[in-house]
C-alpha positions in Angstrom: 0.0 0.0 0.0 1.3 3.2 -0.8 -0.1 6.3 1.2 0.0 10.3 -0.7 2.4 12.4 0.5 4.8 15.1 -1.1 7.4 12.9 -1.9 7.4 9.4 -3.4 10.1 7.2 -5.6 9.7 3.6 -7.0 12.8 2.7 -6.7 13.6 3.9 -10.3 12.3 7.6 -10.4 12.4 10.6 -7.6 9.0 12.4 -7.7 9.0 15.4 -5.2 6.9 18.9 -4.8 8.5 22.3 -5.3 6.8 25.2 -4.5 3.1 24.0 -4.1 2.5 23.6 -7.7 5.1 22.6 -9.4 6.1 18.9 -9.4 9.5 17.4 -10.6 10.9 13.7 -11.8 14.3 12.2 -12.2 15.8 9.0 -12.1 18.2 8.1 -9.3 21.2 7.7 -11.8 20.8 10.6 -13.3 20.8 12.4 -9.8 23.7 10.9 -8.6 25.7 12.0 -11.8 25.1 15.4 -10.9 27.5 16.7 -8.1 26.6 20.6 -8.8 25.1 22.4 -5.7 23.4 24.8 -4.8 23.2 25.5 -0.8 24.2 23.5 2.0 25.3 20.6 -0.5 21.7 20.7 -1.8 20.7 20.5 -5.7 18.1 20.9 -7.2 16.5 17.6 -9.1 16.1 19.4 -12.1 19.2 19.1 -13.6 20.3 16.2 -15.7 17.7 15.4 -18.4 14.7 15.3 -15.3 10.7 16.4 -16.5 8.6 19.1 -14.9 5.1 19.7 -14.4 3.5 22.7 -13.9 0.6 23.1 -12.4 -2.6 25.6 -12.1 -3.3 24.4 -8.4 -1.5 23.9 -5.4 -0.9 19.9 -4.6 -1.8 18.4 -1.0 -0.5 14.8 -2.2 0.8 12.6 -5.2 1.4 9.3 -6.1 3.9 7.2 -8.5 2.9 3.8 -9.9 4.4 2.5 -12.9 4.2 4.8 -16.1 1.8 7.2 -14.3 1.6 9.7 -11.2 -2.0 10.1 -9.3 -1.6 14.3 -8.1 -4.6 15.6 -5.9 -4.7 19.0 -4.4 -7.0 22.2 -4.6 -6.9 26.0 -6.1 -7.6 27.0 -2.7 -5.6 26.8 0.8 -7.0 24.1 3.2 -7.5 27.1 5.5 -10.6 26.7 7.9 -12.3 30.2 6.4 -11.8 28.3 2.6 -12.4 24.8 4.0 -16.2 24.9 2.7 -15.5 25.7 -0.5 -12.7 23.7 -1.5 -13.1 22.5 -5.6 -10.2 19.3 -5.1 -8.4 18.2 -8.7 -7.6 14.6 -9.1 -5.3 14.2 -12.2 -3.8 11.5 -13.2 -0.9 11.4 -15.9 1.4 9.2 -17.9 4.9 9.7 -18.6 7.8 9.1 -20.2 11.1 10.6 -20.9 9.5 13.9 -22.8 7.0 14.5 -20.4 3.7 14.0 -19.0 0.6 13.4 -20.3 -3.1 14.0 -19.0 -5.2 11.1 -19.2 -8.2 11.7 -16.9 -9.3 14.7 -14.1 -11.9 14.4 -11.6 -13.3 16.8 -9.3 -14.7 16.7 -6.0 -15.7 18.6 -3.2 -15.0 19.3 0.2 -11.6 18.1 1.6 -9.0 15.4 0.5 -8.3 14.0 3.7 -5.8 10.7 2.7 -5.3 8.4 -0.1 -3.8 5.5 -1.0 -3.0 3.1 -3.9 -3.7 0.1 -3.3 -3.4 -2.8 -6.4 -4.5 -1.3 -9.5 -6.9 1.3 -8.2 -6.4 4.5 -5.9 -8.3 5.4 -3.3 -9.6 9.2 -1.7 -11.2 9.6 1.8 -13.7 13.1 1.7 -14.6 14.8 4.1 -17.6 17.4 3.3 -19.5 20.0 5.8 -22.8 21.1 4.8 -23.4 24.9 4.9 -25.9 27.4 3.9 -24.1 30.6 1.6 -24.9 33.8 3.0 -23.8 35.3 0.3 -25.9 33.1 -2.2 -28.8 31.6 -0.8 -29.5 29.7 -4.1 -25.8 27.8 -4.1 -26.7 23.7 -3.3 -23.9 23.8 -0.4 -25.3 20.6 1.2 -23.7 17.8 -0.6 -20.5 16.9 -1.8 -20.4 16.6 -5.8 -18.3 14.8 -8.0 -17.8 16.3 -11.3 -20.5 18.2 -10.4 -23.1 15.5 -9.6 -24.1 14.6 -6.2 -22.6 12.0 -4.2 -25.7 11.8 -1.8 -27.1 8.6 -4.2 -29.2 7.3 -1.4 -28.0 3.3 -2.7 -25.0 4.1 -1.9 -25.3 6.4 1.6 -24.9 5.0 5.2 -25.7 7.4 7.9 -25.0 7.2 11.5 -25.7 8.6 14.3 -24.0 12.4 14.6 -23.4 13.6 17.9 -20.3 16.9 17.6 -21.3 17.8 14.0 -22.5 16.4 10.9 -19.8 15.5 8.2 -20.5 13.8 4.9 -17.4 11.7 3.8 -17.0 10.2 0.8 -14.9 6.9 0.3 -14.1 7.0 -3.7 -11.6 4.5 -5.8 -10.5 4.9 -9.4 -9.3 2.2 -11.3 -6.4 3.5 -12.8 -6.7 1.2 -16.0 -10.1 2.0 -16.9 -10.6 5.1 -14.6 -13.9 3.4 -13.6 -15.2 5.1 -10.4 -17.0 3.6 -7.2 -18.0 5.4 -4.0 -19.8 4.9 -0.8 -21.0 8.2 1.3 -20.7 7.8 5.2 -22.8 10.9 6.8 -21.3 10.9 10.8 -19.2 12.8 13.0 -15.9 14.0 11.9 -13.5 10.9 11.2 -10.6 10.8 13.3 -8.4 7.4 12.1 -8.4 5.9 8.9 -6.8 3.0 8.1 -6.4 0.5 4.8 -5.8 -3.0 4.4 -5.7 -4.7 1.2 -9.4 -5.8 1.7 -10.2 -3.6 3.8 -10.9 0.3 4.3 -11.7 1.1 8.8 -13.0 4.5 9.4 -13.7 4.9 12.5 -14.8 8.5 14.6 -15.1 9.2 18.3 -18.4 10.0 20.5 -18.8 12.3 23.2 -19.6 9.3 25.3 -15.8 8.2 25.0 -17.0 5.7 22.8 -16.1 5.2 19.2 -17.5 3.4 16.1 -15.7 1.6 13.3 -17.4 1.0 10.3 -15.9 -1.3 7.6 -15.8 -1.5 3.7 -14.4 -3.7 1.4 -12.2 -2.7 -1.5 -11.2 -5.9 -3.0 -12.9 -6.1 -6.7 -15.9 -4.1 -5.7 -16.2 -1.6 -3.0 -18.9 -1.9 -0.9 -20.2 -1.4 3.0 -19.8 -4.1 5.2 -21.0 -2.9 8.1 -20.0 -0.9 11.7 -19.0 -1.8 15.5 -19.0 0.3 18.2 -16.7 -0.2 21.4 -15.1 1.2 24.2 -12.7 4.4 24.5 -10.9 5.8 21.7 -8.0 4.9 19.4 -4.5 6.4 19.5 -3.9 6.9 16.0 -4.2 4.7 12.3 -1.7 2.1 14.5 -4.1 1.2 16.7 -6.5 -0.6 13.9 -5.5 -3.5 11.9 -7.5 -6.2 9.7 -6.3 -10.0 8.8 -8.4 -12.5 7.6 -11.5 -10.7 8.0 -10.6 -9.9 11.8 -10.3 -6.5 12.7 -7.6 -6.0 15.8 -7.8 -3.1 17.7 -7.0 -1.3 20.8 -8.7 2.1 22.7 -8.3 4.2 25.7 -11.0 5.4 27.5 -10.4 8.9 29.7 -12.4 9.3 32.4 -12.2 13.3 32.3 -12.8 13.5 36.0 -10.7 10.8 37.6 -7.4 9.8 35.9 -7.6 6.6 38.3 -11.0 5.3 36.4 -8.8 5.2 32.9 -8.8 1.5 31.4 -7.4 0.3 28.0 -9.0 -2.6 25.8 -8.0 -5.3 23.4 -10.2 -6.1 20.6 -11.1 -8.4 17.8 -14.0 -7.8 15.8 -15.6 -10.1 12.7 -16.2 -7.7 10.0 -18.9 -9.7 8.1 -20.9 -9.9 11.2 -20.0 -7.0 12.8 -19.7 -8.6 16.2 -17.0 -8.5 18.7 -15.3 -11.7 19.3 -13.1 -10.8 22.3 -12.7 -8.1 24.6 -8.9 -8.2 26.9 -8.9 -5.7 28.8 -7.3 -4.4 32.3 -3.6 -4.0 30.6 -1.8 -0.8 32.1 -1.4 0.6 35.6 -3.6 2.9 37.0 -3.8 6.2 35.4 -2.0 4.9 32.1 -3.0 5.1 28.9 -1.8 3.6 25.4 1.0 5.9 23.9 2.2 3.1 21.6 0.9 0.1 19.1 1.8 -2.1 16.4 0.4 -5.3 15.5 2.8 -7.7 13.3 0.9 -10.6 12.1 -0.6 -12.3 15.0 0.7 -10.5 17.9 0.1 -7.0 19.1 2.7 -5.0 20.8 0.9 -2.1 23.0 2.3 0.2 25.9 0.5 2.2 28.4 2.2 5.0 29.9 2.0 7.3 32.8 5.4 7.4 34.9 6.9 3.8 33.5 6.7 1.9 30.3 5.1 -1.4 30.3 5.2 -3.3 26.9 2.3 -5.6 26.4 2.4 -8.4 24.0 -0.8 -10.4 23.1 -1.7 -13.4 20.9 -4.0 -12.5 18.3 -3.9 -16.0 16.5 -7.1 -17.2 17.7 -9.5 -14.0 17.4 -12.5 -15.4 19.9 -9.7 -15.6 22.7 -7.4 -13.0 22.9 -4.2 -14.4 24.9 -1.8 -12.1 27.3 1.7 -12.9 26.6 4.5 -11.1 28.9 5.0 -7.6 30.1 8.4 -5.8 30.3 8.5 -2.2 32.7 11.1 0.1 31.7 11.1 3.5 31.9 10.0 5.9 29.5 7.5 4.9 26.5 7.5 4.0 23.1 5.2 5.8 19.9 6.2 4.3 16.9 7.5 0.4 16.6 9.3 -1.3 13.3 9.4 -5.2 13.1 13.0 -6.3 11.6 12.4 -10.0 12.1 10.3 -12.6 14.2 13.3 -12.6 16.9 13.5 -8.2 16.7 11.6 -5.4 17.3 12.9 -1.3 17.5 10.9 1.5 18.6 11.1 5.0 19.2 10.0 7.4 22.0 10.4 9.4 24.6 13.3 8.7 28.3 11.8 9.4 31.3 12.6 9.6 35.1 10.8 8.1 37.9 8.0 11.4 38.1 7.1 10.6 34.2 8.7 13.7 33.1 10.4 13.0 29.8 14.5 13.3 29.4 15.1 12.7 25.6 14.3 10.3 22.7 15.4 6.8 23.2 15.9 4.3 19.9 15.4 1.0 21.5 15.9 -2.5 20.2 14.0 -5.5 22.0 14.4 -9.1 21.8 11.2 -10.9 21.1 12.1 -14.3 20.6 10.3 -15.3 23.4 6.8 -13.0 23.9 6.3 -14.3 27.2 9.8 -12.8 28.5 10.9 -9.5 25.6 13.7 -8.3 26.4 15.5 -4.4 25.8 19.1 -5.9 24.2 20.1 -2.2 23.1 19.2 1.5 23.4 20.6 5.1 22.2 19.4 7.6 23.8 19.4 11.7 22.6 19.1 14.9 24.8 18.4 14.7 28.5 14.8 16.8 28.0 11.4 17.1 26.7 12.3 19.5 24.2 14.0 16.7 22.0 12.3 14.9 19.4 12.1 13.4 16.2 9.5 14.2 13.1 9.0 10.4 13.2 6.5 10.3 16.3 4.3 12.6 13.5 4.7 10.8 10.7 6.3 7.0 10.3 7.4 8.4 6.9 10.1 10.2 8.4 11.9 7.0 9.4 14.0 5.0 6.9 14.2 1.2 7.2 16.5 -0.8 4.3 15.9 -4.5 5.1 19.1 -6.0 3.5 20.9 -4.5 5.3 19.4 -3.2 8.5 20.2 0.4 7.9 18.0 2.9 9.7 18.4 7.0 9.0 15.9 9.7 11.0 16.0 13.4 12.6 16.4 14.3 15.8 15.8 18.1 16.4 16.9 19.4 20.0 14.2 22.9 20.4 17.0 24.3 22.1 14.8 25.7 25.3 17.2 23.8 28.0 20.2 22.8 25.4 22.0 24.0 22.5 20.1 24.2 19.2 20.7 20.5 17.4 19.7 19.2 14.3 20.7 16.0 12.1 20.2 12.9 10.6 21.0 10.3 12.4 22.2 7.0 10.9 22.4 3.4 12.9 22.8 0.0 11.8 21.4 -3.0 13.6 24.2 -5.7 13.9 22.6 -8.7 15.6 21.6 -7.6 19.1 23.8 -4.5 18.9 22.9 -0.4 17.7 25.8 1.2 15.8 26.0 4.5 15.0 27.2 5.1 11.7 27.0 8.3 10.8 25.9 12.1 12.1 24.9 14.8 9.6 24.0 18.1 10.7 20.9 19.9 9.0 18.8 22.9 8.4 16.7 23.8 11.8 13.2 23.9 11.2 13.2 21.6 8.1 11.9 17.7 7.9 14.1 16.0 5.6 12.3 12.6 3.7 15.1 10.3 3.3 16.3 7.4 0.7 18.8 4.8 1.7 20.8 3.8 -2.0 23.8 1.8 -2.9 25.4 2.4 -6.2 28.7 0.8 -7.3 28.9 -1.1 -3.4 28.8 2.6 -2.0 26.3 3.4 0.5 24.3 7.0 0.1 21.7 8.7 2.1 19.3 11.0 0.1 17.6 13.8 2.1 15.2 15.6 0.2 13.1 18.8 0.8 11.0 21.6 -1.3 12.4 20.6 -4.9 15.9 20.2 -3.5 18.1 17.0 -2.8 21.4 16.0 -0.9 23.2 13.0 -1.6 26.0 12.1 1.1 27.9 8.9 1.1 27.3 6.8 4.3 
């Protein structure tokens, strides 16, 4: 599955966003003959023989697959005064070494929120609020259109109960052979995780009740509406859902406002096709501690709870109607994000912390999970003693780079600067069995978030760092 963003390669071709509106391609090799820079050993990625396009509106998010590049975005700024009134572009385009080529433009409105390509068909999630125009009291401002019809078909509309506000959100796929458009309208309140499977799209939005409801749609061949669950507490983030085999796994929080002691953390697994919980594990986490962490990695789910300490949960998914504990391992601190290298390893990466809770740096950890029942911390690096350390990862997994062959790793770390000097680089490790090795530090821009690309060429390492237009290429 690949998810939109403003900077994408195949492994072949470079496609990156400069300027809002103006998007540019090159091949690796021809970047790397290029050594001519411009700033800071950055260059831009039009040189050598690369293709522009330039565009009439400002991109949000693109895709690359094959011979063609999927670009959404908008002639207006996703600013909440414009919000209502956004007219979203979906081009897609061929290409080749002269050029690119238009082969099919859709609009919609409202908001892109994400997309992903999934297969041979891309998909969009829409969100659209209903308004009436002051201004123009004849303007239809109460359903989303696409290409200017309405996407309220009541076939194809599933509407739920809407407690904070009432959003209409559109779930649309194009085939990108035959362009052949499906969609399913979901009328609820505002959608606050999304997440894809191959089969499988989970939208799921919170209640004031603390509450939140999942509904479920399959993509495979045709898309269609499967049904909806609701459970207890609220989800962390898009980690926190996950489907196999028809089985969705999830775990939620729920915050009692009024007594921090009251909090309590569940473990789910829910048939989609019957739209029926199987199991319910819950009780995981100390008083007071809620999930700051999750991944699930085929049938096991890793999940931590955090308040002062850092307990890691593991679970045994492999039999959804009984959900089995595993092992717990207390250290201090928590982990956000986690990256499975193999069955016997898992990293992670989050936040030090003393015995109060307060946080004292980011930690890159690497655990031994050869045994569930007894994981195991084998190595950590730790960066910064303070709160005001971080890395661009815990917003956005893209951030991280992982090369599998050979267990090379590259991120940022940015130091704020409040309680210690100013720092920014890229950090890049190498996992070597049970050990973290530090390769290599490079210092960069403050305030910028580099995406990264691990490459070897002639049995040279490189790291590529990559921002507004521009590239870096420094041997590892």
């Amino acid at each position: 599955m690949d998810e939109g963003s403003n900077f994408q390669h195949d492994g072949i071709n470079v496609l990156l966003l400069k300027n809002k509106n103006k998007l540019l391609l090159n091949s690796f090799d021809n970047l790397m003959k290029d050594n001519k820079t411009i700033k800071d050993g950055f260059k831009s990625i039009e040189s050598n023989d690369g293709i522009t396009l330039d565009l009439d509106f400002n991109v949000n998010q693109f895709h690359i697959k094959g011979n063609k590049i999927i670009v959404v975005g908008s002639k207006d700024d996703y600013g909440y005064k414009k919000y209502k009134n956004n007219m979203n572009i979906i081009n897609i385009y061929t290409f080749d070494s002269k050029g690119f080529k238009l082969e099919e433009t859709n609009t919609i409105t409202g908001k892109i929120d994400t997309t992903r390509v999934i297969g041979d068909k891309v998909y969009i999630v829409n969100e659209y609020i209903a308004y009436i125009d002051k201004s123009d009291s004849t303007k239809n401002n109460f359903f989303p259109e696409l290409n200017s019809k309405s996407l309220l078909n009541s076939s194809k509309v599933i509407l739920e109960d809407c407690n904070k506000s009432i959003y209409i959100n559109v779930l649309l796929s194009i085939n990108l052979e035959n362009y052949k458009k499906q969609y399913r309208t979901l009328i609820s309140d505002k959608l606050t995780t999304k997440y894809f499977s191959p089969s499988y799209a989970l939208l799921a939005y919170e209640h004031d009740s603390n509450d939140c409801t999942i509904n479920s749609f399959k993509i495979s061949k045709k898309l269609s509406y499967k049904g909806k669950v609701s459970i207890k507490g609220n989800l962390l983030n898009s980690f926190a859902l996950s489907e196999k085999d028809g089985i969705i796994r999830t775990a939620t929080t729920y915050v009692d406002r009024q007594n921090a002691n009251n909090n309590k953390n569940f473990l789910y697994t829910i048939k989609i096709n019957k739209s029926k919980v199987l199991d319910t594990y819950n009780g995981f986490g100390k008083d007071r501690e809620t999930i700051n962490g999750i991944r699930f990695y085929k049938d096991i789910a890793y999940i931590v709870t955090f308040e002062k300490t850092d307990p890691l949960y593991t679970f045994d998914l492999s039999e959804p109607k009984k959900i089995k504990f595993l092992g717990e391992l207390e250290i201090p601190g928590y982990s956000k994000y986690f990256h499975q290298i193999d069955d016997k390893r898992i990293i992670s990466l989050g936040k030090d912390a003393n015995e109060d809770g307060i946080e004292t740096g980011v930690l890159f950890q690497l655990f031994d999970i050869s045994n569930l029942k007894n994981v195991k911390l084998i190595d950590k690096i730790k960066y910064g003693s303070n709160w005001c350390v971080t890395t661009p990862v815990f917003e956005d997994q893209k951030y991280l780079s992982y090369r599998p062959s050979d267990n090379l790793i590259a991120f940022e770390i940015n130091h704020w600067g409040f309680f210690e000097p100013t720092e920014n680089f890229l950090n890049i490790l190498k996992i070597e069995e049970n050990n973290l090795i530090k390769v290599k530090k490079t210092e960069v821009l403050k305030d910028n978030k580099y995406r990264t690309v691990l490459l070897t060429k002639n049995n040279t390492d490189y790291i590529m760092m990559v921002k507004n237009g521009l590239i870096r290429i420094d041997e590892v």
